[in-house]
N, C-alpha and C positions, 0 to 999 in steps of 0.2 A: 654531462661533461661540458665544462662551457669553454671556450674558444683564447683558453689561454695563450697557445700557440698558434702560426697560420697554418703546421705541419708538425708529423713527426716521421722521421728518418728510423731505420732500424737498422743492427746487421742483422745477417741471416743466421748461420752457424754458432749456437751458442747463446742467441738470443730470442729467437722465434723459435727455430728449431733444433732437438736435443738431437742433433743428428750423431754423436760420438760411436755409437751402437755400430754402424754401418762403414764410418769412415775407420773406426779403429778393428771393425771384420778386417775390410780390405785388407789392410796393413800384414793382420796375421794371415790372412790368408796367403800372404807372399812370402811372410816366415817359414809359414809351413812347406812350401812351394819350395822352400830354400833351407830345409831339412833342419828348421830350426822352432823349436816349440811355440805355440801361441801365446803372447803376453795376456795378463787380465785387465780391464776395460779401464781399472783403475788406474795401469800406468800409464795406458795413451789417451786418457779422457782429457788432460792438463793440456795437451801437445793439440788437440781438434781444431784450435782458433785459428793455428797456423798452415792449415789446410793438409795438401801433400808435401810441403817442406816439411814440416811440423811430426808428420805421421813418418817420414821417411828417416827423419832423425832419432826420433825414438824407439823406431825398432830395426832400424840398421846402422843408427851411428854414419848415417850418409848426410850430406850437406852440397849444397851448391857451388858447380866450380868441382866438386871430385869427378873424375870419368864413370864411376857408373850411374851417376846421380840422374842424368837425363835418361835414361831405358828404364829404371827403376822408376822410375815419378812416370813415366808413359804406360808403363804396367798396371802402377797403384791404379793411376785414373782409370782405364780402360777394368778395372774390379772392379771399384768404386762403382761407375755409372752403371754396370752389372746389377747391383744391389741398393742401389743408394735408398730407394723407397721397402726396403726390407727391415725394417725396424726403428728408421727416425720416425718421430710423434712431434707434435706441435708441444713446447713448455705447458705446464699445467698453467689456467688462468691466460694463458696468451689470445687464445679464440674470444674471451669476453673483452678482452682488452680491446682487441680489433674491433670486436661489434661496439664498443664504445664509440671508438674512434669515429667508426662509420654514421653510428648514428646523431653524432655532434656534429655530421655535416667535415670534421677535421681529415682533411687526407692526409696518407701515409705512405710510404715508399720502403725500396729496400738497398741500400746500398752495400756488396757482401765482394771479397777479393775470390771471390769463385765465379768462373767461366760463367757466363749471362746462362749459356744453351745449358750448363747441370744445372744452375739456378734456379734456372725455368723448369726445368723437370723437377726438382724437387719440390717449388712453391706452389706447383699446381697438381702435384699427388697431397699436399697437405690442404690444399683448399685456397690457399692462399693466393689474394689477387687484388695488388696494389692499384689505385685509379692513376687515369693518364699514362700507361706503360713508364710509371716510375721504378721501373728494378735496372739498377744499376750493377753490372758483374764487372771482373774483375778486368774483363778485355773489352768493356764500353768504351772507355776514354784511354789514352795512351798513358795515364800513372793507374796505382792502387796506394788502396790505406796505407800508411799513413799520410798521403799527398791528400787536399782539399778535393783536385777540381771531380772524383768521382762525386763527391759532395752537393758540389755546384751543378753539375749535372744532373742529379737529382731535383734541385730547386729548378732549374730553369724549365724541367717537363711540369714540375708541378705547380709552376707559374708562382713561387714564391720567393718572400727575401730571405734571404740565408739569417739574417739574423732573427726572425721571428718564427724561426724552428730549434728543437732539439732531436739530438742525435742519440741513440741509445743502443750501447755497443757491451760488448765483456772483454776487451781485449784493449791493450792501453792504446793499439793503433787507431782504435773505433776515439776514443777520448782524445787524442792529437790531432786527429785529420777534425774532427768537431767542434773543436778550438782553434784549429787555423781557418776553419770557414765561419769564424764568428757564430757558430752556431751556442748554446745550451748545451752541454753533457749530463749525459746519466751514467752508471757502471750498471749494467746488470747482473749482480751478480749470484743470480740463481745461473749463470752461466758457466761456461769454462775457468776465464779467469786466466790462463795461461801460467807461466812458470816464473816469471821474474820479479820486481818488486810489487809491492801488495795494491790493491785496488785503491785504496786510502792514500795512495802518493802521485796517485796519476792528476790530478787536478782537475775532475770529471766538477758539475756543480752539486750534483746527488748521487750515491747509492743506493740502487733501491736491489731488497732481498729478493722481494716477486714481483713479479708482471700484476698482481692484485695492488700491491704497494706500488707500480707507476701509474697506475690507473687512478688514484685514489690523488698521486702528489700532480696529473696532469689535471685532474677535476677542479 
């Protein structure tokens, strides 16, 4: 892999890891909780990018700003970190990806709108372990995706210029915050993907299908 870029950026959720299994348990586990049957994986797998907003809407039609919205999102989480390493797996082809990276000498980071502390438990039940404490969560800097400077913050640990990295996200918020820090975009979209307009109108610079296919367009 030769040194096309000085770095690359990831999100977490949806892009490294298929964490949906886990995050869309929780969810039903509160439906159940709340005498109301479990959805199947399919309907909340769309909904993962957007964390517990995301899961909270999908299977209670709850949103930010209604009164039960903050007990219910303090619930999910407190399931969530219950189980979170109970069935997320690393993307297939994501592990050679990384040993690519590692072995170009190219560091790599994680910038994800989830809590640094679930972050971190998640990326070190999966193995994962970015150089220079580049993981960037969602309460490091005072914004989240779609704002740059989580971005930014990522470059200045990794001692790089923003604009000789790419960012590689499945959510159009990962492709706007990547473009406003002049970085390179990719869509991953062996990822989530989310629910709104298609991957092909986000104005990412690539889509790639697998994590074999970035490997191959970062070579």
């Amino acid at each position: 892999m030769r040194r096309r870029f000085d770095a690359v950026l990831f999100d977490l959720d949806g892009t490294l890891a298929d964490s949906a299994p886990d995050l869309a348990g929780a969810a039903n586990e509160q439906r159940v909780a709340h005498g109301l049957p479990a959805l199947p994986l399919e309907a909340l797998r769309p909904h993962v990018g957007s964390g517990a907003r995301g899961m909270l809407a999908a299977a209670f039609d709850l949103r930010p700003g209604q009164p039960a919205f903050e007990p219910m999102k303090q619930d999910f989480l407190r399931r969530y970190e219950a189980r979170m390493l109970a069935e997320s797996v690393l993307f297939e082809d994501v592990r050679a990806l990384i040993d690519a990276l590692t072995s170009a000498g190219t560091p790599w980071g994680v910038v994800t709108n989830k809590s640094h502390r679930l972050a971190s438990v998640l990326m070190a039940g999966l193995g994962l372990q970015p150089v220079r404490d580049a993981l960037v969560g969602g309460d490091s800097t005072p914004f989240t995706k779609p704002h740059p400077e989580p971005l930014f913050e990522a470059t200045r640990r990794l001692q790089v210029d923003p604009a000789r990295c790419v960012f590689v996200g499945d959510d159009v918020r990962d492709i706007t915050a990547g473009r406003a820090a002049g970085m390179a975009t990719v869509v991953a979209a062996w990822g989530y993907l989310g629910v709104g307009e298609p991957a092909e109108r986000w104005g990412a610079d690539a889509i790639m299908a697998t994590p074999a296919d970035l490997s191959n367009w970062l070579a």
